[in-house]
C-alpha positions as CSV (number, residue, x, y, z in Angstrom):
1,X,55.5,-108.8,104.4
2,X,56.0,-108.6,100.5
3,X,59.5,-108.2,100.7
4,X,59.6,-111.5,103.2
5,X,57.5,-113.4,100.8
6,X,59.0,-112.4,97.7
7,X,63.0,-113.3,99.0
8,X,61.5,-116.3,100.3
9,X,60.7,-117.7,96.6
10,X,63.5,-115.9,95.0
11,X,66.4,-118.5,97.3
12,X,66.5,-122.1,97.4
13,X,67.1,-122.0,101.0
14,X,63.4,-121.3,101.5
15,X,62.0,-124.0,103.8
16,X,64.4,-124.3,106.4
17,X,67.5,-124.6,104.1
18,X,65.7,-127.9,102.4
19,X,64.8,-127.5,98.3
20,X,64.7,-130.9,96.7
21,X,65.1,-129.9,93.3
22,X,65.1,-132.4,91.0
23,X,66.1,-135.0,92.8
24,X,62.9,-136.5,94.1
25,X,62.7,-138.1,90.4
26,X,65.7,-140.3,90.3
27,X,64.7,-142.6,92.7
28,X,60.9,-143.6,90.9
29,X,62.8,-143.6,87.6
30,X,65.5,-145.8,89.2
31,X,62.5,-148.7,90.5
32,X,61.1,-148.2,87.1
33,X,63.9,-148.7,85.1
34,X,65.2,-152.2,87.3
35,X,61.4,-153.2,86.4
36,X,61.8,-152.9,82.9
37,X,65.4,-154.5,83.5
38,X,63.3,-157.4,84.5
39,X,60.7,-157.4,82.3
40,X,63.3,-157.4,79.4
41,X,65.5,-159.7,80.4
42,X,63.4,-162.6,81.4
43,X,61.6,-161.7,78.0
44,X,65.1,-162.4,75.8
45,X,65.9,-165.2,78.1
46,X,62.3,-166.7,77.1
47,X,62.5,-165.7,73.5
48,X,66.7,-167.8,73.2
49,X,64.9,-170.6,75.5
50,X,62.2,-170.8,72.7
51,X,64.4,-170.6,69.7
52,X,67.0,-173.3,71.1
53,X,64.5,-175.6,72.1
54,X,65.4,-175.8,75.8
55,X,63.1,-174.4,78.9
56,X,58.9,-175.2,79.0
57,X,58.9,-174.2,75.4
58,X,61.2,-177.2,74.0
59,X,60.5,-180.5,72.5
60,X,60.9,-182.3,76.6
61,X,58.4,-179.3,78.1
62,X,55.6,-179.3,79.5
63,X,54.0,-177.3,77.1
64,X,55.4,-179.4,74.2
65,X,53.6,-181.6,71.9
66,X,52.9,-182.6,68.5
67,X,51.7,-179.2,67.3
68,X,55.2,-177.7,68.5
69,X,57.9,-176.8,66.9
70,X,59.1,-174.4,64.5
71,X,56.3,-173.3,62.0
72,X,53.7,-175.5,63.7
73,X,55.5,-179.1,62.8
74,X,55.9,-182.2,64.9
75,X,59.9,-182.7,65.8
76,X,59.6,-185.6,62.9
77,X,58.7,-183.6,60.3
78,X,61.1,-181.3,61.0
79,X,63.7,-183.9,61.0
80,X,63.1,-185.1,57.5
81,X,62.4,-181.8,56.4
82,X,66.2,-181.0,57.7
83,X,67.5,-183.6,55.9
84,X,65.7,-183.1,52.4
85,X,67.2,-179.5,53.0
86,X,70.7,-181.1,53.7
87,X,70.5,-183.4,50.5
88,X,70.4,-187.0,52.2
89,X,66.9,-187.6,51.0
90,X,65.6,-186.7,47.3
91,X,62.1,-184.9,46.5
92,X,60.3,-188.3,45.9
93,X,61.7,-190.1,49.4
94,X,60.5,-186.7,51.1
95,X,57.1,-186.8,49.8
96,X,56.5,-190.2,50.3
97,X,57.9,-190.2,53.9
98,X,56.1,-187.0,54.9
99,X,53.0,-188.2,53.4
100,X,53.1,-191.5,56.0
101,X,54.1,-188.9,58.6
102,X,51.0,-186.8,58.5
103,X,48.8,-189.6,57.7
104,X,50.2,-191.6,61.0
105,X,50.4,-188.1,63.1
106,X,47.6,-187.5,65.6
107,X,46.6,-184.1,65.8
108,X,45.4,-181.9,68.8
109,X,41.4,-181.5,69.4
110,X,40.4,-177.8,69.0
């Protein structure tokens, strides 16, 4: 009986000639890794969306408005902010025009 059980454990034809080994792992890790496929690559897709100013998170969204844009800035202001940057406009046209801006600019209601 010892001798049955101990050659029984000592070959990987135990069982009926069936011994998984390893292998029962690769197919979890395989579902899990096209998840996080997913997960990332919508998540990129999102993030270039964002950045370009294309998708829900552009200026034409739905989740646009006023309060969007890149640091928190309405589209305008970034537009005369670009072309102060670009030399079009001096200091004193820049301050002038972005003080009407804000002043004109509704903002959202927290």
């Amino acid at each position: 009986m010892l001798t049955t059980f101990a050659s029984a454990l000592a070959h990987p034809v135990a069982y009926g000639g069936w011994w998984p080994g390893p292998w029962f792992l690769l197919f979890p890790l395989f579902w899990f890794l096209v998840v996080v496929g997913f997960i990332v690559f919508f998540a990129t897709r999102r993030r270039r969306w964002a950045a370009t100013g294309r998708g829900p998170w552009g200026p034409s969204g739905p989740w646009s408005g006023p309060w969007s844009g890149p640091v928190g800035r309405s589209p305008a202001t970034a537009v005369l902010a670009e072309r102060f940057a670009r030399g079009e406009i001096d200091e004193a046209e820049y301050r002038a025009r972005l003080e009407t801006l804000l002043a004109t600019e509704q903002r959202p209601q927290a």
